[in-house]
N, C-alpha and C positions, 0 to 999 in steps of 0.2 A: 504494500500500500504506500503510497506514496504521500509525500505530506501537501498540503495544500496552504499556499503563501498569503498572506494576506496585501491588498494591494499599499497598505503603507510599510509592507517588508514582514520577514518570518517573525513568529511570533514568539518571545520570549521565553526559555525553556522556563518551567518552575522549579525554581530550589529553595532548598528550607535556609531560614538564616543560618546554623551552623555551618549548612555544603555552601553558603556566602563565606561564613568567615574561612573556610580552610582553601576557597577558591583564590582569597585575595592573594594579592602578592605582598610576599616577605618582605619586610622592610628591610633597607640596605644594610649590611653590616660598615659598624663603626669602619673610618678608614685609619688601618695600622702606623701607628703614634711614628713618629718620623724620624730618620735614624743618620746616624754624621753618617756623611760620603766620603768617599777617598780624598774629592780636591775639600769638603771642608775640612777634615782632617789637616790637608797644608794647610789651606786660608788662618783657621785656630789657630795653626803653630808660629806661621807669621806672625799674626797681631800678638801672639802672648810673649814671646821673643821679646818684639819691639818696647810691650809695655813693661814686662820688666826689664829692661835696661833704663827705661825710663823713671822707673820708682828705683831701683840703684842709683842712676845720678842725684837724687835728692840727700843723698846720706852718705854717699862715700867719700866725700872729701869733709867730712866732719872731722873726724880723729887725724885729719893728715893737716889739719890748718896749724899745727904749731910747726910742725916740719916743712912746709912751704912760707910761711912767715920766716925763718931761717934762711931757706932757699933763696926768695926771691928779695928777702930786706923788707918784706911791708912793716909798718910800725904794727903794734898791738891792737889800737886802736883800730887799724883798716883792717884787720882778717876777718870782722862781718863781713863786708861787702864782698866777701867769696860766696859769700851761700846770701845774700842781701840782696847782691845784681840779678843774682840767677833766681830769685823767689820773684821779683818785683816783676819781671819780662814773663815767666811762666803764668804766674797769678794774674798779672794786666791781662794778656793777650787773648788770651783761652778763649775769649767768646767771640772777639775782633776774628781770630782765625777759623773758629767753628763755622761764621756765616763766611768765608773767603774761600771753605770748602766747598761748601753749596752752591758757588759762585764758580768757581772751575775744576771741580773736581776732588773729592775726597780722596781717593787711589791718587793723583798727582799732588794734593797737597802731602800726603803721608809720604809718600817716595823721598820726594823734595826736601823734607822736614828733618827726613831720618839720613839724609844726604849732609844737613846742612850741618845735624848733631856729630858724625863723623872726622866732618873739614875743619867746626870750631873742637871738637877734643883734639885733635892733630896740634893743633895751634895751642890749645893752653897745654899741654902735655911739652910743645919745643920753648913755651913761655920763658922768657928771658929779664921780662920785668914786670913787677907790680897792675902797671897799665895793659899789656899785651894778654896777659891769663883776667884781668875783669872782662875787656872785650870777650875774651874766649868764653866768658861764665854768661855774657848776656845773647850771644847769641846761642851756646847751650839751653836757657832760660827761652828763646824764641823758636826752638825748633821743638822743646818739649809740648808749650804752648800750642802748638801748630799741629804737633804728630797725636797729643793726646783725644783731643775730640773726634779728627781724622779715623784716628786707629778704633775708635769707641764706635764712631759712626759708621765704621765698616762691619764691627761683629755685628752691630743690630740690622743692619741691613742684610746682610749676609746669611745670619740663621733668623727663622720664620720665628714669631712669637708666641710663646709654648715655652714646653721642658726644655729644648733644643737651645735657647735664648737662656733661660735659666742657666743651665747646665755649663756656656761658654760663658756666661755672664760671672760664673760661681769662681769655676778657673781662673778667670781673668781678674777678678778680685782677689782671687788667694795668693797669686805669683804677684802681684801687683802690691800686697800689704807685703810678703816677706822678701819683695824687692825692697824694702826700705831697709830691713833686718842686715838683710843679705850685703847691702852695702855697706853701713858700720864694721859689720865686721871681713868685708872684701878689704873698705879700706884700710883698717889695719894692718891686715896681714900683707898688702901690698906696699906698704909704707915700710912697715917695719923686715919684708926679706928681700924690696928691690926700690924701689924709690916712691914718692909724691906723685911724680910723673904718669905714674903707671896707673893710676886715678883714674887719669884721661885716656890714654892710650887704649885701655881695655874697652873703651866703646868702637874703637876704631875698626877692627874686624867685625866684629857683630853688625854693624850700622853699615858694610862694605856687604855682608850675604844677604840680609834683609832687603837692601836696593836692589843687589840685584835676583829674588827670587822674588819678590812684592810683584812687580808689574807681572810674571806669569800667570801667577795663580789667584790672583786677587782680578775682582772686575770693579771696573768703575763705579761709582754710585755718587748721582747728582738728583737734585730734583725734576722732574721735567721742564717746570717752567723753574727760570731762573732769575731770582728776586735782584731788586737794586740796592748796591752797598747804601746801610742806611749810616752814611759818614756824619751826623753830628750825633749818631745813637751811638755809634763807638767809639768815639771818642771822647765823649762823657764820663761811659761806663769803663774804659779804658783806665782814663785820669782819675777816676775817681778810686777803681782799685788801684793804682798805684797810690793814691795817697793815702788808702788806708795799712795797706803791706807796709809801705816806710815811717806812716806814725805808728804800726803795732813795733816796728822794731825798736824804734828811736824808743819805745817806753819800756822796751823790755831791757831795752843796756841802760838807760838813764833814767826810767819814774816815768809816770802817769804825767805830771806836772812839767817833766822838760818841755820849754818853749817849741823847738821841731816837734814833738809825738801829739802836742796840742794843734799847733797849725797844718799837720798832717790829717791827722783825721776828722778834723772838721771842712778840710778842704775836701778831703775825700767822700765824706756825709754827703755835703752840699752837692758834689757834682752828682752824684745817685742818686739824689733829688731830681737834680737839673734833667739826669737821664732819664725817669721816670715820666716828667713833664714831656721832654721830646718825642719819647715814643707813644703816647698818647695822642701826637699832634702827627706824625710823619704818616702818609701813604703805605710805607711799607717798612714798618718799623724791625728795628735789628732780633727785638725780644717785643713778637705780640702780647699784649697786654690780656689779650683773651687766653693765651698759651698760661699765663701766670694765674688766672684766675682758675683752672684745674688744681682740684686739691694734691693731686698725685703729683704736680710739676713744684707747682710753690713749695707744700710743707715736707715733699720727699729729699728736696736741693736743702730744709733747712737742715733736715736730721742730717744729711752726708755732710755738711759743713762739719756739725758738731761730732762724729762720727770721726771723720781724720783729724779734726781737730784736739781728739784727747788722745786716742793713740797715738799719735806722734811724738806729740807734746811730753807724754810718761815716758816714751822712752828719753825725751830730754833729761825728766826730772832725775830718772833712776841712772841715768850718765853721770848726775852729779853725785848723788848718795854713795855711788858705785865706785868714783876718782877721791870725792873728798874726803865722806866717813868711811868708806874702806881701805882706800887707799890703793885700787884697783889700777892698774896699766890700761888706755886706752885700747891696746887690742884685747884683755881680759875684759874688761869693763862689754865691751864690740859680741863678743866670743857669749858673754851671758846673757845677750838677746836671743840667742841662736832657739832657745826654748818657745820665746815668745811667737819667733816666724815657723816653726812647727806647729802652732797653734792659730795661723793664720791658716795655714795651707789645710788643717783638719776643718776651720772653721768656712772656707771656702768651698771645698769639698762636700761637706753637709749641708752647707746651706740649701741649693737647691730641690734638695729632698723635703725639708723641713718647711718648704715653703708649698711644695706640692703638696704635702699633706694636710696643712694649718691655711695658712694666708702669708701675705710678705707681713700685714701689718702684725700675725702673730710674731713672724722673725722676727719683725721689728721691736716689738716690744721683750720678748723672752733675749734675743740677743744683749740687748740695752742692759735686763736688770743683771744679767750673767757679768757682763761686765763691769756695771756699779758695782758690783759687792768683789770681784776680784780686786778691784780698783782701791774699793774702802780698807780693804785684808792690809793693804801698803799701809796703813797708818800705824800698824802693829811694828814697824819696824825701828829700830829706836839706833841713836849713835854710836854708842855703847854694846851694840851685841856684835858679837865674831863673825865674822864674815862667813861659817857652817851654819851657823844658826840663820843670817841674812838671808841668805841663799837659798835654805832649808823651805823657806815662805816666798823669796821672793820669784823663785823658778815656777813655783806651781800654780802661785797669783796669776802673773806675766801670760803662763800655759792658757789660763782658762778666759783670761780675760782677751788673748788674742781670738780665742776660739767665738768669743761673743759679741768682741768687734768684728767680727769677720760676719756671722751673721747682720748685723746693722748693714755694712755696707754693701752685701750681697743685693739683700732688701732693700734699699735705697735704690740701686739700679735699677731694679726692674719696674720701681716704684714709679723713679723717674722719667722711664722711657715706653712702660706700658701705657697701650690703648694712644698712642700717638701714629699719622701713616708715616709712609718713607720718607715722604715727603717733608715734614718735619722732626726725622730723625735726629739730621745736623745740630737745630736749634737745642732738640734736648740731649742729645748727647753732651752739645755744646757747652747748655746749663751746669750737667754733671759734673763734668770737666773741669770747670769754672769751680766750681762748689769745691770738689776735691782738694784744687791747686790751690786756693783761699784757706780750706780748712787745715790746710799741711804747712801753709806758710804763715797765718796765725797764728796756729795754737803755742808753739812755743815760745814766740815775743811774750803771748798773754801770760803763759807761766812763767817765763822768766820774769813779768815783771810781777810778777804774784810773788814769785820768790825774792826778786829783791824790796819791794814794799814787804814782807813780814821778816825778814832779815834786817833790813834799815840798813844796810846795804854792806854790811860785817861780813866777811870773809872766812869766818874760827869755824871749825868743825859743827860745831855748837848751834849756831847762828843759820846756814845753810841746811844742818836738820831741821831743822823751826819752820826756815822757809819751804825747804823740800814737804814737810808735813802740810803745809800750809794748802801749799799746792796740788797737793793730792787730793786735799778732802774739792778743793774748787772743780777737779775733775772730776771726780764721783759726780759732786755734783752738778755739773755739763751735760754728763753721761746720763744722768735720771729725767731732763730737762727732754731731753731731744725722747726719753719716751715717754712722757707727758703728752708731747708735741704729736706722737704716734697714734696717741689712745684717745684725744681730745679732736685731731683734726684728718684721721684717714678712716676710709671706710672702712670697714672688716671686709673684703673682696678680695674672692683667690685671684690670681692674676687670671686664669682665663675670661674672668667675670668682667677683666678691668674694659677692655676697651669695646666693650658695649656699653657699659655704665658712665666712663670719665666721660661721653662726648658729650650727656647730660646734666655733668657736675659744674 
């Protein structure tokens, strides 16, 4: 028998709604979580290369500045401005060069940068005087500026945003904190079995393979369209960090009160005023105002300030307790971090786990108090006790609390650059960058001058435990500040959540 059609077409078989639902079709399976390739496997190893040699130049010619003060005759007085030229051109620049990326190319500003880091270590490594190694230290300072947003703006463009992003973002934080370690104590021991010289030098080959392996395996990343230098937005924000880096310093060797650290940083207030006003008012502002009005951008850049800013700063403090109340050898004194950058690299390592499980703002906050309370344990240390006993507390404080800074700053990243497109990668890379290079080249003037306002500027064993105490508890308390900041002004949003939710905030 044959069926018979009806003329508006056959007629629909009848089925019951179960033989509906087993007829439907399956829903897609999830697609498999996404996995490093062979070229990002280089690309990663490039950018983390770069970036730690870049967090080594901030710390290795610490310990070598009495042996280059020798070297080259600077008086006493001028061996800041070895690590002062090079804070001020890193710290200025960072956001001047962020959008210059965006403008011709992030891959050729990084190449260039890391070109340029090579030519001036050459130079202040054959340095012959006082003046020829500051030049070397400020164009060092201008390529760090230049390569670090560059280098930042290529991970996040490069791996998709996800665990992938976490995961290089995690790395690149951890080599990146115990590149600071790693140079203390690089620079001693280069100091102390081959020369000062070799400070510089050692950037030289590394900055020679990087050039030449970057432009393979690395691809370009610009924005499509490409924005106009907004020149009176950067050069506000420019001037204005320079005058605030040179009044934290000027108050950290001379008081709060010396005339320079006052006309510094009100100079520098004011023009970040001034910068603020301008990009409000420009077409196509350097830092959109809308960009800052995301909670993730503004209060993510405040914690990363305060975040480099106390670990860095502590390893200044425990520099001192370490030389003055123990009586410690610069490379000894170098050598007893070496715990603390093992607990960057753990706390790198886990972070992006810990974030996939929790939120960044749980990292944020559990990182934070982990390291408050290591931080506070330093106050237990007294001038008086033996350097087994010192060390008994101070290795395992140092351990836990880099594992907890490492957390903050993990989180901070992702914090900072999630739920942004590529397209404004640069700008919040840029931020980052900015924030980092500020909070690295801050926080220790601020200690310093914490220590010598509770010293009264007394040089006795006695007198710099007081202040070293001093200072420490100011940390802690920095440290608790920036997770206040965490719990009062970010969402609780896992990072997948973020950049459907930030475009709303």
């Amino acid at each position: 028998m044959t069926a018979v059609s009806s003329p508006r077409g056959p007629a629909p078989a009848a089925t019951s709604p179960r033989a509906a639902v087993l007829a439907a079709p399956a829903p897609p399976a999830p697609p498999a979580p996404p996995r490093l390739t062979g070229r990002l496997r280089l690309v990663l190893a490039v950018l983390l290369v770069a970036q730690f040699m870049l967090a080594v130049d901030f710390s290795i010619l610490n310990v070598a500045l009495p042996a280059i003060g020798d070297g080259l005759g600077f008086p006493l007085s001028g061996l800041q401005w070895v690590a002062t030229s090079f804070a001020l051109a890193a710290a200025g620049f960072t956001l001047f060069f962020g959008r210059i990326g965006d403008l011709v190319g992030r891959k050729r500003i990084f190449v260039g940068s890391l070109a340029l880091l090579g030519a001036s270590s050459l130079v202040g490594g054959l340095a012959t005087s006082p003046e020829t190694l500051l030049a070397a230290r400020v164009a060092q300072g201008l390529a760090t500026a230049a390569a670090t947003p560059a280098g930042l703006s290529l991970l996040t463009t490069s791996f998709p945003q996800g665990p992938l992003r976490q995961k290089a973002l995690g790395i690149n934080g951890a080599l990146m904190s115990a590149g600071f370690t790693a140079g203390a104590v690089l620079g001693g021991v280069l100091t102390d079995l081959l020369s000062w010289r070799w400070a510089f030098f050692v950037n030289v080959p590394v900055a020679l393979v990087v050039v030449a392996v970057a432009p393979v395996v690395i691809r370009e990343s610009r924005p499509a369209v490409r924005p106009r230098l907004d020149l009176p937005g950067a050069l506000t924000v420019t001037l204005g960090l320079l005058g605030l880096v040179l009044g934290m310093t000027q108050a950290g060797e001379h008081g709060w009160t010396d005339p320079r650290a006052v006309v510094g940083l009100a100079a520098g207030a004011l023009l970040l005023v001034a910068f603020v006003l301008v990009e409000a008012r420009v077409p196509e502002p350097l830092v959109p105002l809308r960009v800052l009005r995301r909670r993730n951008v503004a209060w993510g850049n405040v914690i990363g300030v305060i975040a480099f800013a106390t670990e860095t700063s502590l390893v200044y403090l425990l520099t001192l307790y370490l030389q003055r109340a123990l009586d410690f050898t610069p490379l000894a004194a170098g050598l007893s971090f070496g715990v603390l950058g093992a607990g960057t690299v753990l706390g790198g390592l886990a972070a992006p786990r810990v974030i996939a499980r929790t939120s960044t703002r749980a990292a944020l906050v559990a990182g934070g108090v982990v390291q408050a309370v290591a931080t506070a344990a330093l106050l237990l240390l007294g001038a008086g006790t033996g350097a087994a006993a010192s060390l008994a507390l101070l290795l395992p404080a140092t351990f836990v609390g880099g594992v907890g800074n490492m957390l903050v700053i993990v989180g901070f990243m992702v914090t900072a650059t999630n739920g942004l497109p590529d397209t404004e990668q640069g700008l919040a890379t840029g931020l980052a960058s900015m924030s980092q290079q500020v909070g690295i080249t801050l926080g220790t003037p601020i200690m310093s001058a914490v220590v010598t306002a509770a010293s009264a500027g007394a040089a006795t064993v006695a007198a710099v435990q007081h202040g070293v105490a001093v200072a420490v508890a100011v940390n802690a308390g920095l440290v608790l500040l920036g997770v206040a900041v965490a719990v009062m002004f970010l969402r609780p949003r896992r990072p997948g959540d973020v950049a459907a939710g930030e475009a709303a905030a």
